[in-house]
C-alpha positions in Angstrom: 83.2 74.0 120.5 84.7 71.2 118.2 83.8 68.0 117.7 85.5 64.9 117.6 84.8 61.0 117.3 86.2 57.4 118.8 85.2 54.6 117.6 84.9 51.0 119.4 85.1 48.0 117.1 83.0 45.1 118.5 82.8 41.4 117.0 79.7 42.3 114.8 80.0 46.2 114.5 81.6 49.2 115.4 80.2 52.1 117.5 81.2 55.6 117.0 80.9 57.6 120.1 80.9 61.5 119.3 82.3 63.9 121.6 82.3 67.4 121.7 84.8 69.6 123.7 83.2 71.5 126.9 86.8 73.6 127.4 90.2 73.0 129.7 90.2 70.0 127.3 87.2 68.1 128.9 85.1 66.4 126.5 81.1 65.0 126.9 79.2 62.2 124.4 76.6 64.4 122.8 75.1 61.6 120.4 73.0 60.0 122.9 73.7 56.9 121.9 75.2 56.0 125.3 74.6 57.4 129.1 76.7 60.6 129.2 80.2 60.2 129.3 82.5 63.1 130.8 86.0 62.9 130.4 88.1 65.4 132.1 91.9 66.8 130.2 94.0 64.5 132.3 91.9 61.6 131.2 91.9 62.2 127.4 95.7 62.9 127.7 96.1 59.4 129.8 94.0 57.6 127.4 97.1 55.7 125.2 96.8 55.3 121.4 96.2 52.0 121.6 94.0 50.7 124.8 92.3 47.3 125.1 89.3 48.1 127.4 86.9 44.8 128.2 83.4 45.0 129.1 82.5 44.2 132.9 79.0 43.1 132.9 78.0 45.0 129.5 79.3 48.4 131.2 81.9 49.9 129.8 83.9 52.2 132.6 86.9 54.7 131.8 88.3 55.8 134.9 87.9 59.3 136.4 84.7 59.6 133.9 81.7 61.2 135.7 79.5 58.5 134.5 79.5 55.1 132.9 78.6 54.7 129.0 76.9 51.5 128.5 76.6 49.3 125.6 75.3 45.9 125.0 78.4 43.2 123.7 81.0 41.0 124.6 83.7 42.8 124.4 85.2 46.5 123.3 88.1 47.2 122.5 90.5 49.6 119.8 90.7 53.3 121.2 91.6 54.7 118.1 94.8 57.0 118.8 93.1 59.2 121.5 95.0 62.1 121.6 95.2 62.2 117.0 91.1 61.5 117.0 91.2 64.9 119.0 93.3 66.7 116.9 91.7 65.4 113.9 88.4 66.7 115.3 89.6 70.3 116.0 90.6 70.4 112.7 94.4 70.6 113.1 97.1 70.2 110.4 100.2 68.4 111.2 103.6 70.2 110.1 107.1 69.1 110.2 109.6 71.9 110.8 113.3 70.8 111.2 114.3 73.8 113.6 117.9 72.3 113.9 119.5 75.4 112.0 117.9 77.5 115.2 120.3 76.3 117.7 122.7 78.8 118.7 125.7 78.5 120.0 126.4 77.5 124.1 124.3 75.5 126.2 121.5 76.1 129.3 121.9 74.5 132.7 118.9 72.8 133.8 119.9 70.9 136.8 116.7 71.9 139.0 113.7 70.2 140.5 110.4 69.9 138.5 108.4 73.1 139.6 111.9 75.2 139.8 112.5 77.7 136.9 115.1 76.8 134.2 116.5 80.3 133.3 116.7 80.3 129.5 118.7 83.7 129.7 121.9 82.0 131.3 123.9 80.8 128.5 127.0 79.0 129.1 129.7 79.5 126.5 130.8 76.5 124.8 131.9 75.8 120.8 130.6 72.1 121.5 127.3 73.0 122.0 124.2 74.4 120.8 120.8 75.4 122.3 117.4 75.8 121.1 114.4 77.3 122.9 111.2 76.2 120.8 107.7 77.2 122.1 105.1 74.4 122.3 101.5 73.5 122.6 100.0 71.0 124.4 99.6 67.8 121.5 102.2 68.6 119.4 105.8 66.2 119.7 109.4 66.6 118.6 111.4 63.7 117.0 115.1 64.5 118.8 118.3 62.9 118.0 120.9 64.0 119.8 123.5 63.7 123.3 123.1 65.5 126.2 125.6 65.8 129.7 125.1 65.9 133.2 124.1 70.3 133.5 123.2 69.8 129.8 120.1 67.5 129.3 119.4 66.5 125.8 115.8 68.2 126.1 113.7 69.6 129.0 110.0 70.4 128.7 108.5 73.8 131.0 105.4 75.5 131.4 105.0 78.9 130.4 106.5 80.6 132.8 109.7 78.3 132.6 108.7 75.9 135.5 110.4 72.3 135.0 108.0 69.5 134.0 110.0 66.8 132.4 113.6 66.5 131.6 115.8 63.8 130.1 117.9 61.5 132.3 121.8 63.2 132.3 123.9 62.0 129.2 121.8 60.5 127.6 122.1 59.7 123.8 118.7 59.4 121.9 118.2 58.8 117.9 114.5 59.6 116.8 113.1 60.0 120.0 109.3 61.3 120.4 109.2 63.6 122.5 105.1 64.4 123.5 104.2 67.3 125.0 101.4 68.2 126.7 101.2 71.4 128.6 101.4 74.9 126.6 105.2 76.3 127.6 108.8 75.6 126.1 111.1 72.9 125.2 114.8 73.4 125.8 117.0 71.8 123.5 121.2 70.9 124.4 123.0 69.6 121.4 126.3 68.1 121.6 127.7 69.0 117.9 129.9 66.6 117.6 127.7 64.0 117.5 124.5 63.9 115.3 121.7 65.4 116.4 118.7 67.2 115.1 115.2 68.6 116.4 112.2 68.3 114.2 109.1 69.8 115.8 106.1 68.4 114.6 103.2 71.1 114.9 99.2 71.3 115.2 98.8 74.2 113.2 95.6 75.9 111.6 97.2 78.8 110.3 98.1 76.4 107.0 96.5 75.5 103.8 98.0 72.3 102.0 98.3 73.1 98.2 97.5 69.4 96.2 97.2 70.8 92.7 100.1 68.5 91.2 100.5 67.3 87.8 102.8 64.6 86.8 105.7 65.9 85.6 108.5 68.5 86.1 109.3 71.7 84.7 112.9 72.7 84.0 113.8 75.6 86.1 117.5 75.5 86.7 119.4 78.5 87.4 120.5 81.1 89.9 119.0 84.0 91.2 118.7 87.0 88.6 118.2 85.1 85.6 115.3 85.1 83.5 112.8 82.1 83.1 112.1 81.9 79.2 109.9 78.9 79.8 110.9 75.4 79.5 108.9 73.0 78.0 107.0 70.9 80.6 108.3 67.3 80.6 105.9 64.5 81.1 107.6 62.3 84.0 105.6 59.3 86.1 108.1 60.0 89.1 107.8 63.3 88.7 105.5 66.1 90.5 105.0 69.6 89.8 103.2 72.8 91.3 102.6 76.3 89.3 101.8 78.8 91.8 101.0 82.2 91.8 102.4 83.9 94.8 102.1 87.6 96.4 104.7 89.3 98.9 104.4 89.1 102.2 103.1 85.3 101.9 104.9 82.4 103.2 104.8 78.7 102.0 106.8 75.6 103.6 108.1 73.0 100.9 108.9 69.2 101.7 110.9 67.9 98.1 113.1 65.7 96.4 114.8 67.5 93.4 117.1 66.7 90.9 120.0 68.5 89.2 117.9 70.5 86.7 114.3 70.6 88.4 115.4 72.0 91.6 112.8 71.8 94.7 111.6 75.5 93.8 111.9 78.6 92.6 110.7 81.7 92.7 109.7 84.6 90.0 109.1 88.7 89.8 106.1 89.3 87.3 108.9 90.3 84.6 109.7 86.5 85.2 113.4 87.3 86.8 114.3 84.6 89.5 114.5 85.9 93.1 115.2 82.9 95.0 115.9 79.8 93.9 116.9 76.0 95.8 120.2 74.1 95.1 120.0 71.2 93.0 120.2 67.7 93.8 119.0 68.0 97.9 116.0 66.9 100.3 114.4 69.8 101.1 112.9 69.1 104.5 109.4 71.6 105.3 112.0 74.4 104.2 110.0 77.4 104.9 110.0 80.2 102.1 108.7 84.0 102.6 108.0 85.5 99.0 109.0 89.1 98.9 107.6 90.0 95.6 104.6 89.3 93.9 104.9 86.7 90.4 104.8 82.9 90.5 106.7 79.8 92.2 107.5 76.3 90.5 107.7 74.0 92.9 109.1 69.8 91.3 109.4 66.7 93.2 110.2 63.0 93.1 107.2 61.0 93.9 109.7 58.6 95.9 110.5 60.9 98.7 107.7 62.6 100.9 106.7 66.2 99.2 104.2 68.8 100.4 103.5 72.4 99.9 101.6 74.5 102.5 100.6 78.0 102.8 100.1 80.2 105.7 96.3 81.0 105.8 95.9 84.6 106.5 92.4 86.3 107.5 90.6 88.1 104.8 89.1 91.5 106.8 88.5 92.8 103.4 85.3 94.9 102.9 84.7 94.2 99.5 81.4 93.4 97.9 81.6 89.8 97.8 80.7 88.3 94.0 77.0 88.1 92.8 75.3 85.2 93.0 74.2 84.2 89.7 71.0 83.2 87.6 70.5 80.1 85.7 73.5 79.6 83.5 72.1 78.3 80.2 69.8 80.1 77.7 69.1 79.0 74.6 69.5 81.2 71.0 67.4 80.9 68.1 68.4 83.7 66.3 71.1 86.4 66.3 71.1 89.6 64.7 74.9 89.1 62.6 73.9 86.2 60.8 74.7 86.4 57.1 75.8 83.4 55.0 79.0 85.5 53.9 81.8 86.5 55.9 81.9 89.3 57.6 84.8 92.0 56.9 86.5 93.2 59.4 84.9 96.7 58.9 81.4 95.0 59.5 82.3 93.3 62.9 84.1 96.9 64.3 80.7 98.6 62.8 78.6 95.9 65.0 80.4 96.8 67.9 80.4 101.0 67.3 76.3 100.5 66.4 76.6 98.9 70.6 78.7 102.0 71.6 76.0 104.4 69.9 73.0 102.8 71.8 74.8 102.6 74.8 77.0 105.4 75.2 76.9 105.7 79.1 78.0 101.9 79.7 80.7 100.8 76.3 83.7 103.1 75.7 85.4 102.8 72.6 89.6 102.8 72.4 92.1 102.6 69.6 95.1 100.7 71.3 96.9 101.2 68.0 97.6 99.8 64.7 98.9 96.2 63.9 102.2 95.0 62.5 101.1 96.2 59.2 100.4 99.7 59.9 97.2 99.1 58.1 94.3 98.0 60.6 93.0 99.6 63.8 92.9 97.1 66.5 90.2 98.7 69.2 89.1 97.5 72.6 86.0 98.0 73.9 84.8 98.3 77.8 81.3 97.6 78.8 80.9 98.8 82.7 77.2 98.5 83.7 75.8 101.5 85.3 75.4 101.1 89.0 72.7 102.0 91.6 73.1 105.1 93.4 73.2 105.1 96.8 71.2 108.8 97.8 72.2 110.1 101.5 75.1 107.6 101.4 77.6 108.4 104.8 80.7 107.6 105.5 81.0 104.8 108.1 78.0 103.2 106.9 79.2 100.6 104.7 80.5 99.9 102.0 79.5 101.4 98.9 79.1 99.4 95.6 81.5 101.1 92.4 82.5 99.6 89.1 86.2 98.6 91.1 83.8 95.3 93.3 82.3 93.8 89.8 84.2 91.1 88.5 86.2 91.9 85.1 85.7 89.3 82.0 88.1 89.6 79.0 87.8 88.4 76.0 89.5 88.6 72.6 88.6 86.9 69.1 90.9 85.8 66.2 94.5 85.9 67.4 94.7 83.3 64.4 93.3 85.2 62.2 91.8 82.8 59.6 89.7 81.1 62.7 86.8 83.9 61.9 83.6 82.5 63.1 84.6 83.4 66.9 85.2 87.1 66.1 81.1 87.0 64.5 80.2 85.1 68.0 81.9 87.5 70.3 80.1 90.1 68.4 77.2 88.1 68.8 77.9 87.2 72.7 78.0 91.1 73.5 74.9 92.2 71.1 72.7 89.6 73.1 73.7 90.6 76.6 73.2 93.9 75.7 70.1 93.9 74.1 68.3 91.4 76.7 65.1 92.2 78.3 64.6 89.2 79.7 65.3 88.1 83.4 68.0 85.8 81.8 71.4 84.9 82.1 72.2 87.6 79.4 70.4 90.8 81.1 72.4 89.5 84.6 75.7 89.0 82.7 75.1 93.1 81.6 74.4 94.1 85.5 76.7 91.8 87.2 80.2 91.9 84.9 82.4 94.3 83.5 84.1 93.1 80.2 87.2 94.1 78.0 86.7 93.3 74.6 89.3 92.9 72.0 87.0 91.9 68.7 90.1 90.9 66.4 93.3 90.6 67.8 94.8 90.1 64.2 93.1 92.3 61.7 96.2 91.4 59.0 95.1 87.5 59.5 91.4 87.7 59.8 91.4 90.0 56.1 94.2 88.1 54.1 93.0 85.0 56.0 96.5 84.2 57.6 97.0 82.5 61.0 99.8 84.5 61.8 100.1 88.3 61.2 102.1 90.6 59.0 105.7 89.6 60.4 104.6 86.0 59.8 105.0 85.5 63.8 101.8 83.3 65.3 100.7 85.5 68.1 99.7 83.3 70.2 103.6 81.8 70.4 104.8 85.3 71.1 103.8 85.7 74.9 106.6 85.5 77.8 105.6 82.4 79.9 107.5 79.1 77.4 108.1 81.4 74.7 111.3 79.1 74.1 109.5 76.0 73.4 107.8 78.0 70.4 109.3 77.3 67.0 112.1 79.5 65.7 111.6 78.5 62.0 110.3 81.8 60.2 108.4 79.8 57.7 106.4 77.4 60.3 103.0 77.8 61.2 103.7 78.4 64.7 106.5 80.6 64.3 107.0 82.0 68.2 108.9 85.8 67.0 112.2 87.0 67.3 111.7 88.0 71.1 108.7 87.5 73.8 106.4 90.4 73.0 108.2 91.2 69.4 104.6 91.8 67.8 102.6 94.7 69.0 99.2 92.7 68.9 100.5 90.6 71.4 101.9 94.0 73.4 98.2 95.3 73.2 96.8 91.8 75.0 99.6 91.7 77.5 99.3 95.4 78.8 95.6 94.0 79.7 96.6 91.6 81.4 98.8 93.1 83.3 96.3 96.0 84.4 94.4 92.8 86.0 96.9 91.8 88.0 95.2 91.2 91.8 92.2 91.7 90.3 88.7 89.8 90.3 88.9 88.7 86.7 89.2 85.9 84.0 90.5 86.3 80.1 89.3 83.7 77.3 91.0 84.1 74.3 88.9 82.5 71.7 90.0 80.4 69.0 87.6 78.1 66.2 88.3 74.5 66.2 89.7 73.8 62.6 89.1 70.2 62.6 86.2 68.1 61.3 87.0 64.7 61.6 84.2 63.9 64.1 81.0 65.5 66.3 83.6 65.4 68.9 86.3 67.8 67.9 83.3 70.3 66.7 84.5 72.2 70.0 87.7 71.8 72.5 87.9 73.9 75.5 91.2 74.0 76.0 93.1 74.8 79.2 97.4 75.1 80.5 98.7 72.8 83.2 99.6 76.0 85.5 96.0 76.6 85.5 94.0 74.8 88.7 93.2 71.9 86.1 90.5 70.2 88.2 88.5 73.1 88.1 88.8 74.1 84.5 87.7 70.3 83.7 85.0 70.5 85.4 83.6 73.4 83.2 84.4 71.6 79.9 82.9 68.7 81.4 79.7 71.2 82.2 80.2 72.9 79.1 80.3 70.0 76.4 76.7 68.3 77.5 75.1 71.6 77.6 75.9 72.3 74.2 75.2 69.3 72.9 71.8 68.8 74.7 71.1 72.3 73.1 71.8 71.1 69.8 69.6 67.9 70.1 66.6 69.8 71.1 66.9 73.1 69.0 69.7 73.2 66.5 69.3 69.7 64.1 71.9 68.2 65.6 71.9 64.3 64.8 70.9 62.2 68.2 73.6 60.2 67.0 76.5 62.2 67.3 77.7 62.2 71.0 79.1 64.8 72.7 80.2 67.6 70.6 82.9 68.9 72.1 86.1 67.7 73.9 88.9 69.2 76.4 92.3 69.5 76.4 95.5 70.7 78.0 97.3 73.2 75.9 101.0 73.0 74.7 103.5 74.8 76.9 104.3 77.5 74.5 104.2 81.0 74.6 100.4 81.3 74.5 98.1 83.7 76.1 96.2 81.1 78.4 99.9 80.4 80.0 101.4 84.1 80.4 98.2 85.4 81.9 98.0 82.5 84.3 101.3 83.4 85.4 100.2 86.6 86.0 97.5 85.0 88.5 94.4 85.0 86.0 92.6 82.7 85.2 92.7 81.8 81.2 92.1 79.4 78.9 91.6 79.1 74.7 88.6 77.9 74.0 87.6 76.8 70.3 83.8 77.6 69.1 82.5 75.3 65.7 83.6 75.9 62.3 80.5 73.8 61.1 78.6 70.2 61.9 80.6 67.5 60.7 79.7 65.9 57.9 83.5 64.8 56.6 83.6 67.7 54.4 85.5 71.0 55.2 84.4 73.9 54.6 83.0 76.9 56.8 79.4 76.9 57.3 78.1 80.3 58.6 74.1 79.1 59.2 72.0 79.9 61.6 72.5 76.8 63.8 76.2 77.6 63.9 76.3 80.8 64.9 73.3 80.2 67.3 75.3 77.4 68.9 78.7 79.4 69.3 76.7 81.7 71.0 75.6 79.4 73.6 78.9 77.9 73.6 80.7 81.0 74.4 77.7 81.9 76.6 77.5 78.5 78.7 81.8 78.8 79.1 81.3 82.5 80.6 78.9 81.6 83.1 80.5 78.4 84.4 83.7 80.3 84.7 82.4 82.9 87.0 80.3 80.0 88.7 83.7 78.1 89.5 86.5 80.7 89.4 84.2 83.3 91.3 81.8 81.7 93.2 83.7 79.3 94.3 
C-alpha cells in the first residue's frame, strides 16, 4: 500500500485528508478525521487538477464515493492536482525523455473504431513519415508537436493488447500538446517530417536516483574521445554547475544540460583517465541517456540558466555481503601515549614502533617493504593490520554467509608525504599503538575487531630526515598524482613542484598501487598532513577535503570533528576557554593530490592536518604531552566519523 494526501484549504484552515491506496487504483481516508471516504480508479482519474467543490449543508460529496466525508465550514475548495498528489504519494519520479530520434521510417494506419486493434506490425512505406511505438503507463503524459493525415493520426493511445482508446482528430497539427494517458498499453506516434514535430514522453519512474551533489563551477573537459584528462583546474563560475561522478559499467545515467564550447555537457573516463565518450560542445542536451561501459569517473557542467539534472538508474542490491558494523561511541579521550618524547623522533624510531606492534601481534600486522625512495637510501614499508575473525565450527554450505577478512571495511592511512610535517607520522604511530593495545570496551578495542587498515608510516623518508617538504627529486608528492596533475607547478625550484610526469616519483607509485587495489572496495584513505600555521586557535587543525568528494558529507565530519576536539581540550588538555574552536575545514586545491586521484578512483579521501602546537604567536614545534594526546584524538575522532558517514550511512 502507498500513501498519499489532499489537502482542502478553508477560510480559517486547511484540512489534509490522507488516503491510502486499497489496489485497481481505489483509494480510502484512513486518518479518521472524516467518515470514510472510498474513491474508486475512475473517480480519482476524473477528479481535475484544479476542482472547486462547495459544501451542501456542511457535507462535502464527491460523486461515485461510497460514503460522504463530512466537515464543518463554509466552504471547501482547492483539490490539489489529483492525479500529481497520487503520484507524489507512491513515490514516483518524473523524467523527461525526448524519444523523437526513435521514430522510424513509414507510418501505421489507424483508421479503426475504439475497441478495434491498431496493428503496429503494418507499416506503410513512406520517406515523409516517421512512426514511433512508445509503451505507457497509466499517469504518465507526452508533450507532442507534430502533423498528422487522414490514415495517419498524429497520435493514438491503445491498451495492451493494441485495442483503440483515444486517437487524434485526422490532420491535425498540434505544438506542445499534453497528451495524458491513463490506461497501461501503447501510444502510436505518425510524424509528418517535414514539418516540426517531436515526442517527449514524460515518465513516473522508480527505477531512478536524482544525483544533486553540484558545486558552483565548471571543470574544463574539452576534447574527443581517446584523449587523456590531465586535470584542469576547476574554475569558480556563479552560472556555472558541476558534478564529479564515479561511474561503474553496466550503469546508466540520463543528463538534462546547457554546455559551453570548452565545458561540454559530459564526459566520460576509463580508470587510466582516457575519454570514452564524450558530448559536443556548445548544445542542449535534453534527458540524453548515457550507458557507461567501463568503470572510472564522469564530469558532468551546466549553465544554471537552462534546466539541468542527472539521474541514475537504481539497480537492486541482492548482494550477500555482511553489511558494515554498527559502531560504539566515537570519542575517547587520551591522557597519555606510549611515543611521547620531547625530541623528535628518527625515522628508525617510528618503523621500530611499528615492528615492536608486528612482534606482539604477529597473527593480525604483516610487515612489507614496498621498496626504496627516490633516494635509494630509506625503506618505505606498509603495514596491514587484519583482526582475527571468529570461527564458525560445523559451518555448511547453503547456510549463510560466512564472515572473512574480504566483508571488513579497509582504512588507509599514510603520514608525512611532506616530509618536514613530522608530528602526524608520531600520531599515526600513536593511533595504531592505542587500538592495539586497548582493553577496554572502547572505540579503540572496536576499531581493532571491526576494521582492516593499510598503513604507510612515512611516505617520504628523504623529507621527514633532511626535513624537506618535497623528496629527493625536489618533486612535492602530493602534486605528483594523475587527477589535475596539470594545474601543479612546473617550476623545479617551487615548493609545490608537481614532477616531470603524473606518477614520476616512486613514493607516489607506492600510494597509488594502494589505491588502486581498493577500487570497488569498502574503504576510505586519509593521507595525513600537520597544519604549519599558527596564526590563531583556529588553524591549530584543518580537515581538508576535494570538491569531487560528496562535500556535504565530509563537512559534516569537520563540523563533528572540530567541537570534539576542542571540547576535549577544554576539559583535559589546558586548552584556554578562550580560544574557540580549534580547528577549521577546507576544500583542497585542484592539483595533483592524493585526496583528488583516489576519489577518482571511487574512494573516499581527504588530507587532514593534526597540531603542530597551541598557538601562542610563536612558531616552533611543540612535541608535549597535550599535543600528541590531542592529535591522537584528532586522528581518532576523524576515523570514526568517517566510517559513521561514509559507511554507515
Amino acid at each position: 500500500m502507498s500513501d498519499f494526501n489532499i489537502q482542502f484549504e478553508e477560510q480559517d484552515q486547511s484540512i489534509t485528508l490522507e488516503f491510502e491506496q486499497i489496489g485497481g487504483g481505489a483509494v480510502k481516508s484512513v486518518n479518521g478525521k472524516v467518515g470514510e471516504v472510498v474513491l474508486g480508479a475512475s473517480d480519482v482519474g476524473a477528479l481535475p487538477s484544479s476542482t472547486s467543490i462547495p459544501a451542501v449543508d456542511n457535507t462535502l460529496t464527491v460523486a461515485g464515493a461510497a460514503a460522504d466525508a463530512k466537515k464543518t465550514g463554509d466552504e471547501l475548495y482547492t483539490l490539489k492536482e489529483d492525479l500529481q498528489t497520487v503520484q507524489d504519494g507512491l513515490h514516483t519520479l518524473e523524467t523527461e525523455v525526448d524519444i523523437t530520434d526513435t521514430a522510424k521510417g513509414g507510418f501505421i494506419t489507424d483508421n479503426v473504431n475504439v475497441g478495434e486493434v491498431v496493428n503496429v506490425d503494418s507499416i506503410n512505406s513512406s520517406s515523409q513519415w516517421k512512426y514511433i511505438v512508445q509503451p505507457t503507463k497509466a499517469g504518465e503524459w507526452f508533450e507532442v508537436t507534430g502533423t498528422g493525415g487522414g490514415g495517419a493520426r498524429l497520435w493514438v493511445l491503445t491498451d495492451k493488447n493494441f485495442k483503440l482508446i483515444a486517437k487524434s482528430d485526422a490532420s491535425v497539427t498540434q505544438t506542445d500538446y499534453k497528451l495524458s494517458v491513463n490506461n497501461d498499453g501503447y501510444a502510436v506516434f505518425n510524424l509528418l517530417v517535414t514539418n516540426a514535430h517531436s515526442v517527449i514522453h514524460h515518465q513516473l519512474s522508480t527505477d531512478r536516483i536524482e544525483l544533486t551533489n553540484w558545486f558552483n563551477g565548471y571543470i574544463v573537459n574539452k576534447g574527443t574521445v581517446g584523449y587523456v584528462f590531465t586535470g584542469t583546474k576547476y574554475n569558480y563560475a556563479s552560472n556555472w554547475v558541476s558534478q564529479f561522478i564515479r561511474v561503474k559499467e553496466g550503469e546508466t545515467y540520463w543528463i538534462t544540460a546547457q554546455c559551453g564550447s570548452s565545458a561540454v555537457g559530459y564526459a566520460v573516463f576509463s580508470n587510466d583517465f582516457t575519454a570514452v565518450m564524450v558530448s559536443n560542445p556548445n548544445v542542449v542536451i535534453r534527458e540524453k541517456e548515457v550507458n557507461i561501459t567501463t568503470d572510472g569517473f564522469m564530469i558532468v557542467n551546466a549553465l544554471t540558466q537552462s534546466p539541468y539534472k542527472v539521474t541514475k538508474k537504481r539497480t537492486e542490491d541482492f548482494s550477500t555481503d555482511f553489511p558494515p558494523a554498527v559502531l560504539t561511541d566515537l570519542f575517547k579521550s587520551v591522557t597519555e601515549v606510549s611515543y611521547n618524547s620531547s625530541t623528535v623522533y628518527t625515522y628508525e624510531d617510528i618503523i621500530a614502533g611499528y615492528d615492536a606492534l608486528v612482534s606482539a601481534h604477529p597473527s593480525e600486522i604483516i610487515k612489507t617493504a614496498l621498496g626504496t625512495d627516490a633516494s635509494g637510501n630509506y625503506t618505505i614499508y606498509r603495514y596491514d593490520f587484519v583482526p582475527n575473525l571468529p570461527s564458525l565450527s560445523g559451518y555448511q554450505n547453503g547456510m549463510g554467509a560466512k564472515l572473512t577478512s574480504d566483508n571488513l571495511v579497509t582504512i588507509f592511512m599514510d603520514a608525512c608525504i611532506h616530509g618536514a610535517e613530522r608530528p602526524c607520522a608520531r600520531a599515526l604511530l600513536n593511533l595504531m599503538e592505542k587500538i592495539y593495545t586497548s582493553k577496554d570496551n572502547d572505540i579503540f578495542a572496536w576499531l581493532r575487531s571491526h576494521a582492516k587498515f593499510i598503513i604507510i608510516p612515512v611516505a617520504n623518508p628523504y623529507g621527514y630526515v633532511t626535513p624537506s617538504r618535497k623528496n629527493s627529486n625536489g618533486v612535492d608528492l602530493n602534486r605528483n598524482f594523475p587527477m589535475f596533475w596539470v594545474n601543479g607547478s612546473n617550476n623545479s625550484s617551487s615548493d609545490d613542484y608537481r614532477g616531470s610526469a603524473p606518477l614520476s616519483e616512486k613514493e607516489a607509485q607506492y600510494i597509488n598501487a594502494i589505491l588502486l587495489s581498493l577500487v570497488g572496495k569498502k574503504a576510505f584513505y586519509y593521507s595525513w598532513h600537520t597544519h604549519g600555521m599558527w596564526d590563531s586557535y583556529e588553524h591549530m587543525t584543518c580537515y581538508a577535503y576535494s570538491l569531487l568528494s560528496d562535500t556535504y558529507t565530509f563537512n559534516r565530519i569537520g563540523s563533528d570533528l572540530i567541537p570534539m576536539i576542542t571540547e576535549s581540550g577544554h576539559a583535559i588538555h589546558d586548552l584556554p576557554l578562550n580560544s574557540g574552536y580549534i580547528g577549521m575545514n577546507q576544500v583542497l586545491d585542484e592539483v595533483g593530490n592524493t585526496a583528488n586521484t583516489a576519489l577518482c578512483y571511487g574512494i573516499n579521501a581527504s588530507c587532514p592536518e593534526v597540531m603542530y602546537k597551541y598557538y601562542d604567536g610563536v612558531a616552533g614545534t611543540d612535541y608535549s604531552t597535550k599535543i600528541n594526546c590531542m592529535n591522537v584524538e584528532y586522528m581518532l575522532s576523524a576515523v570514526a566519523l568517517a566510517y559513521k558517514y561514509l559507511i554507515e550511512g
